[in-house]
C-alpha positions as CSV (number, residue, x, y, z in Angstrom):
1,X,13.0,-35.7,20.9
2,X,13.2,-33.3,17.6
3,X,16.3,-30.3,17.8
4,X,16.9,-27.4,16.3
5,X,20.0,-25.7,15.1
6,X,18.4,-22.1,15.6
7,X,18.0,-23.0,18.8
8,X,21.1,-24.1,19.8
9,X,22.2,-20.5,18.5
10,X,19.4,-18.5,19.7
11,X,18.2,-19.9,23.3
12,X,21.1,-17.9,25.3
13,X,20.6,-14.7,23.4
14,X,16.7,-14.9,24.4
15,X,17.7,-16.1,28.0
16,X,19.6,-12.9,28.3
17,X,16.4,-10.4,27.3
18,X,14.4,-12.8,29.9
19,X,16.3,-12.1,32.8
20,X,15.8,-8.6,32.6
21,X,12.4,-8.9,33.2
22,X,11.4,-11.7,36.1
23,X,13.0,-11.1,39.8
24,X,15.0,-13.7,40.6
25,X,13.5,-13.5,43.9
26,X,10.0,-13.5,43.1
27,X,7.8,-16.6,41.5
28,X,5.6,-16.7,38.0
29,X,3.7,-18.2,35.7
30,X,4.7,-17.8,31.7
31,X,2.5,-19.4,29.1
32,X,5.0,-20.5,25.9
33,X,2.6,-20.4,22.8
34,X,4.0,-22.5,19.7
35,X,6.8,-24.1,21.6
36,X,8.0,-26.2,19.3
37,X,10.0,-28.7,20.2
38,X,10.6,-27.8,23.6
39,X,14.0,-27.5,23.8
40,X,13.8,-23.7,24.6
41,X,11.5,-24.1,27.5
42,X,13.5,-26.8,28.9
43,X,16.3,-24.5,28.6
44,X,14.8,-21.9,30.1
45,X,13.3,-23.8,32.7
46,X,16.5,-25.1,34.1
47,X,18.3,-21.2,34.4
48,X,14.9,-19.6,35.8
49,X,13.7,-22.0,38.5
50,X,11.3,-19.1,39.4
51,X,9.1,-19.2,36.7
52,X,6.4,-21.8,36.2
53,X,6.7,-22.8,32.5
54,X,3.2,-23.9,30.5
55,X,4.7,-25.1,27.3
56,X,2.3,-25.8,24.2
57,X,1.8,-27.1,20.8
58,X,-0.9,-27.3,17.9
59,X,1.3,-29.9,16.2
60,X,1.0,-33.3,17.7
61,X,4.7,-34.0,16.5
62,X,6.2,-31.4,18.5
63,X,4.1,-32.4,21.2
64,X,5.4,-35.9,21.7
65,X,8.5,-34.5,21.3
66,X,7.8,-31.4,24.4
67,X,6.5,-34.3,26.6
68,X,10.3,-35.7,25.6
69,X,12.2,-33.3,27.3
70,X,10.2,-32.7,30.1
71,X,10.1,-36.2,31.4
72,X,14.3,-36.3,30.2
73,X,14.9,-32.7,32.3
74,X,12.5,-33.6,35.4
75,X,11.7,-30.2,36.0
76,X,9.5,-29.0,38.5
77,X,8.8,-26.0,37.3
78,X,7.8,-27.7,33.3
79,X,4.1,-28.5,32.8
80,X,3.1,-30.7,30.7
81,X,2.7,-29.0,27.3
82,X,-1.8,-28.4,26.2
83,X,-2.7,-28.8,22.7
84,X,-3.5,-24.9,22.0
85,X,-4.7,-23.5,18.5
86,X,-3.9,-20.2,18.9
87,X,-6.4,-19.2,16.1
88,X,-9.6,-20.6,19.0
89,X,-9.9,-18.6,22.1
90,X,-8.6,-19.2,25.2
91,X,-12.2,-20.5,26.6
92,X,-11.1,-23.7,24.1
93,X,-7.5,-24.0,25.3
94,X,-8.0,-26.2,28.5
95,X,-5.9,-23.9,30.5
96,X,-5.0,-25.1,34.4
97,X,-7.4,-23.0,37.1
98,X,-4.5,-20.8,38.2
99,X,-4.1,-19.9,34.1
100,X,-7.0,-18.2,33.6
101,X,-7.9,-14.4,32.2
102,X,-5.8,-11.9,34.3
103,X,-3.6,-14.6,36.0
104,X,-0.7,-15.0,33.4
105,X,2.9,-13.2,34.5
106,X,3.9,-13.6,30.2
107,X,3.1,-14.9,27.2
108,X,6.3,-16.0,25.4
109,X,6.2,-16.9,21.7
110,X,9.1,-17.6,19.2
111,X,9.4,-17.8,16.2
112,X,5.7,-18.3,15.3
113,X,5.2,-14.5,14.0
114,X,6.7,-14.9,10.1
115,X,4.9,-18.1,9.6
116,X,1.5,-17.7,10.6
117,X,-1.9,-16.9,9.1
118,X,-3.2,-13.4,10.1
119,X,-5.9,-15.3,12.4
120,X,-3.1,-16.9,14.3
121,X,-1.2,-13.4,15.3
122,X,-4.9,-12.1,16.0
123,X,-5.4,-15.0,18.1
124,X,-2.1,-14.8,20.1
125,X,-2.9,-10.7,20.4
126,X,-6.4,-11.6,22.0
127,X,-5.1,-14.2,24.4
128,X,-2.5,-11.9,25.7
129,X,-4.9,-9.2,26.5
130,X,-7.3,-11.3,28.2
131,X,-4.8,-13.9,30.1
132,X,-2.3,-11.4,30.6
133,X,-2.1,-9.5,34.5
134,X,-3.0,-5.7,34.5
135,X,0.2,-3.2,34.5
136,X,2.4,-6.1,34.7
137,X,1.9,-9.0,32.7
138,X,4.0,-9.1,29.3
139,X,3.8,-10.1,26.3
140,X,7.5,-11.1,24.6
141,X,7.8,-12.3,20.8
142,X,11.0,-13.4,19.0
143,X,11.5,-13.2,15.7
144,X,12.4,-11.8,12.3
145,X,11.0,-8.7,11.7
146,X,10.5,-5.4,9.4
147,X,11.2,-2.5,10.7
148,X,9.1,1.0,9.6
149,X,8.4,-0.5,6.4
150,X,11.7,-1.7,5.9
151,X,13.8,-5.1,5.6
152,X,17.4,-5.8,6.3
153,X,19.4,-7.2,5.4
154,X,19.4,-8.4,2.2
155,X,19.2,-12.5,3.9
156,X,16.2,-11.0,5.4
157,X,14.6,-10.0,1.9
158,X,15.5,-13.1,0.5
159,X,13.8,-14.8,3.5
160,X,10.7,-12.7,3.2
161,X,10.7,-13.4,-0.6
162,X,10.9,-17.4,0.4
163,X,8.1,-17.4,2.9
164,X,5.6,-15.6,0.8
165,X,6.5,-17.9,-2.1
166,X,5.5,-20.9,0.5
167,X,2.4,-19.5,1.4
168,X,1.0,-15.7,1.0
169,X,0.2,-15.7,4.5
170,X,3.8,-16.3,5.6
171,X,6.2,-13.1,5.6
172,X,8.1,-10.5,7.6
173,X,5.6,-8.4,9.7
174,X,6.4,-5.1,10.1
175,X,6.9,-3.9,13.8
176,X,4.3,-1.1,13.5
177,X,1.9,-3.7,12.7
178,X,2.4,-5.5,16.0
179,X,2.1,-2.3,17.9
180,X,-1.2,-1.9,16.1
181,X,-2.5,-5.0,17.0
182,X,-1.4,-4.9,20.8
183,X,-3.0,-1.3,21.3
184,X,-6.1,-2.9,20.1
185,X,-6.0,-5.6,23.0
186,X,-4.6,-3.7,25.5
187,X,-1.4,-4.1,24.9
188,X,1.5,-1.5,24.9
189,X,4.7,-1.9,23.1
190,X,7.3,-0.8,25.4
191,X,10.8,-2.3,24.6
192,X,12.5,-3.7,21.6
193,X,15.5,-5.5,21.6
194,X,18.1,-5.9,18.9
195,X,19.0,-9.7,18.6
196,X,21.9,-11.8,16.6
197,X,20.9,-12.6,12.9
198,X,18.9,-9.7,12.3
199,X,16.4,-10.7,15.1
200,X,14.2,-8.7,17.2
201,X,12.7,-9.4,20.5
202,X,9.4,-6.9,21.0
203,X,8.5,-6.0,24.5
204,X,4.4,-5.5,25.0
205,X,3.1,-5.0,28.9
206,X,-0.5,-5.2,29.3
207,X,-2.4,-2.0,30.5
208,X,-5.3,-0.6,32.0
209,X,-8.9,-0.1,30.2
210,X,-10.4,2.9,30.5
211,X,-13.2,1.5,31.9
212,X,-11.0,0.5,34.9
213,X,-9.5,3.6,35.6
214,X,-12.6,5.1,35.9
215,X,-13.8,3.4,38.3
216,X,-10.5,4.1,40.3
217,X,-10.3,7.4,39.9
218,X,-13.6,8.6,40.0
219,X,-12.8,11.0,43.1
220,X,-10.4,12.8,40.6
221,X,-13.1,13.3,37.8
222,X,-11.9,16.7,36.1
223,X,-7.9,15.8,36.3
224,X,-5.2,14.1,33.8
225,X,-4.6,11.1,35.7
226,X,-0.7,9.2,34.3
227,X,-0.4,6.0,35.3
228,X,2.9,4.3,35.9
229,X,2.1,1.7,32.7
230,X,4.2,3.1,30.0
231,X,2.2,5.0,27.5
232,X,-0.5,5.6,29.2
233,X,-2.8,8.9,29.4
234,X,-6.2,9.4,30.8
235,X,-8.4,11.7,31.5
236,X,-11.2,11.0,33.9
């Protein structure tokens, strides 16, 4: 099984911005995109019994290494992690029956953002809106970020400066970039968080198409409807 020392430093940090979103009491299902490998999920896994973890991978190495920790933790509440090129659409990804569009509590991803073609964050936006439940289901990304145009600190430009040099694709994203792309898919950005070493962790919930509301509030045709998704403002 591969480790990580970000990991070690990072997985509590992110545990803590998890529990303020999933009911103790209640049950769901999260979808991890890039895992890695695995030792967040299994960390999570074992503190949030609630939650029914679907890790996965594109990279066969971190796979076999996934597959590792689930069979060492013996979780029940640990799939075993799909092969899932974020880049394809979900129709590709093999997902389990109760996984499909509309059905998915969260989509957790970390660390995949800064260094990632732009077809991959595309891809990840997509899935989200489509898997994602109406109103409720989130979307949560960890991850270096800028910030209105902006990088900080100067370990964060350096970083940026490194990643570019690697590959042009690779880089800081800027947060209003993200919103951009979730508002596109349905997505609202409703909460950031502020995490150790210059982290972020962004907040999107899925919303409501138009199309849908319309065909709820048809009987109010004429009115401002505000619905209790953040952000949201129709009129019908």
């Amino acid at each position: 099984m591969l480790t990580s020392p970000a990991t070690a430093r990072n997985r509590e940090p992110i545990l803590k911005v998890l529990r303020q979103y999933f009911n103790p009491n209640l049950e769901y299902m999260l979808l991890e995109i890039a895992s890695g490998p695995g030792e967040h999920v299994a960390y999570f896994a074992e503190h949030m019994p609630n939650i029914l973890f679907q890790p996965s991978e594109v990279n066969p190495r971190y796979l076999h290494s996934i597959v590792g920790y689930v069979d060492q933790y013996r979780l029940p509440n640990i799939r075993v992690p799909l092969f899932i090129n974020v880049c394809k659409p979900p129709d590709f990804w093999a997902l389990p029956k109760d996984s499909g569009p509309g059905q998915i509590d969260a989509l957790l991803n970390i660390n995949m953002i800064h260094i990632s073609s732009n077809e991959a964050i595309h891809g990840l936006f997509r899935a989200a809106g489509g898997l994602l439940k109406p109103k409720t289901g989130l979307l949560i990304i960890y991850g270096p970020f800028a910030v209105d145009g902006g990088i900080s600190p100067q370990s964060n430009i350096d970083f940026d400066k490194y990643l570019r040099s690697e590959n042009p694709e690779w880089g800081l994203r800027d947060v209003s970039e993200m919103e951009k792309l979730a508002n596109y898919n349905d997505l609202n950005l409703t909460k950031i968080h502020e995490m150790p070493s210059n982290n972020h962790t962004l907040i999107f919930t899925k919303s409501i198409k138009v199309s849908e509301v319309l065909c709820v509030e048809q009987a109010v045709y004429g009115h401002i409807v505000v619905l209790s998704t953040p952000y949201l403002l129709y009129r019908v």
